[in-house]
C-alpha positions, 0 to 999 in steps of 0.5 A: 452466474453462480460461479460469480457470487460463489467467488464474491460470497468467498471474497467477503468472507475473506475480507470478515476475517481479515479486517479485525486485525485493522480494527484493535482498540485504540483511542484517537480516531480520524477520516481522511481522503487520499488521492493518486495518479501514477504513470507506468511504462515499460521500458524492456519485457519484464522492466518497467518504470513508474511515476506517482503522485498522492496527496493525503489529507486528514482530520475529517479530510480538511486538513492537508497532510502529505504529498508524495512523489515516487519513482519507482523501477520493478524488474520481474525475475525468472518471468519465463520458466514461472509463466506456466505455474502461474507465479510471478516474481518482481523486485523493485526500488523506489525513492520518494519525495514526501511533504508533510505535516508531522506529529510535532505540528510542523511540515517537513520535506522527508527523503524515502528509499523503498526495495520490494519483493512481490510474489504473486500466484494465479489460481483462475479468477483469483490471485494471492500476493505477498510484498516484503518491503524494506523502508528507510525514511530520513527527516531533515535534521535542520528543523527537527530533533529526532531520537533516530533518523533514518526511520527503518521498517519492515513491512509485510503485506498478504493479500487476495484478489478476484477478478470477475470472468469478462467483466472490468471490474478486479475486487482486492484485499490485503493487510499489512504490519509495520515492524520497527527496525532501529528504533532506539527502545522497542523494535516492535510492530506498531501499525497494521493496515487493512486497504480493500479496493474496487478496480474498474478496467477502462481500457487496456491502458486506463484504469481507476479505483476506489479504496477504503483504508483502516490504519491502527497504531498498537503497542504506542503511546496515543495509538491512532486509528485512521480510516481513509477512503482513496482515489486513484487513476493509473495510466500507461 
């Protein structure tokens, strides 16, 4: 039992140092929900595909704002010889379908293209990750005029995980940047996001979560800060 709350008391100490950089000053403010589902499978050991669906809704969750469709396929790399260090290596891709309602006060459909890279390490009840991503957006021309399209980032993401011994419950935190690629002006980073999340294990293939989210735009005009609580359910 003292192992436990030394492991939790860690992890809330982690999350203190973390979430600042979620909460730099900004001047519009919103809440919202968001909702997931997503289905894995794996195809052959150490392949596996996924579907997912997310609804997103805003302005204090009464607006709908986005709906998104996902295909993805991760493939883990050298799951052998990694195994016995506790590491573990994937790379994936993912194409998107999103609707949704833009700054212009319009819906668009837009097409996304995602290719991760995710490490990860076990250190006993605790797990550190990294995700490196390279998003590419493109928003129909037909009914919008953009100053650059395909949108291109990079996005990084660092996080920590606590799972406590013989219990269904897995506690995480991460925080990611949003770093511009093409833009016309400025290549900078514009958005940091904190996203910490209650996990509970329902069976072996079932499982939900409860996540609260804190987005901040930086280096914008009109920067937003968004906070959201989130939903999901996975399945296999």
């Amino acid at each position: 039992m003292k192992n436990r709350i030394k492991g939790l008391t860690t992890l809330l100490t982690l999350c203190a140092a973390m979430l600042p950089a979620g909460f730099i000053t900004a001047q519009n403010y919103d809440f919202g929900t968001e909702w997931e589902a997503q289905y894995s499978h794996s195809i052959v050991k150490g392949t596996e595909i996924s579907i997912s669906e997310e609804l997103r809704f805003k302005q204090l969750s009464t607006r709908f704002t986005k709906t998104e469709t996902t295909l993805a396929l991760a493939q883990s790399l050298f799951r052998r010889s990694l195994k016995p260090h506790g590491i573990r290596i994937k790379l994936g891709a993912s194409y998107a379908f999103i609707y949704r309602y833009n700054s212009k006060h319009y819906y668009e459909d837009q097409h996304r293209l995602n290719l991760n890279l995710n490490l990860t390490k076990k250190l006993g009840n605790w797990s550190i990750g990294y995700r490196l991503r390279l998003q590419t957006t493109f928003r129909n021309e037909t009914i919008g005029d953009y100053k650059y399209n395909p949108q291109l980032y990079l996005r990084n993401r660092i996080g920590v995980s606590y799972t406590i011994p013989d219990k269904p419950w897995k506690f995480s935190l991460t925080e990611e940047c949003f770093q511009r690629l093409n833009h016309p002006s400025k290549k900078i980073i514009d958005e940091f996001r904190t996203v910490a999340t209650a996990t509970y294990q329902i069976d072996r293939h079932n499982s939900i979560s409860l996540q609260l989210k804190a987005a901040t735009e930086i280096q914008v005009k009109n920067p937003d800060r968004f906070f959201a609580l989130g939903f999901a359910y996975e399945f296999d």
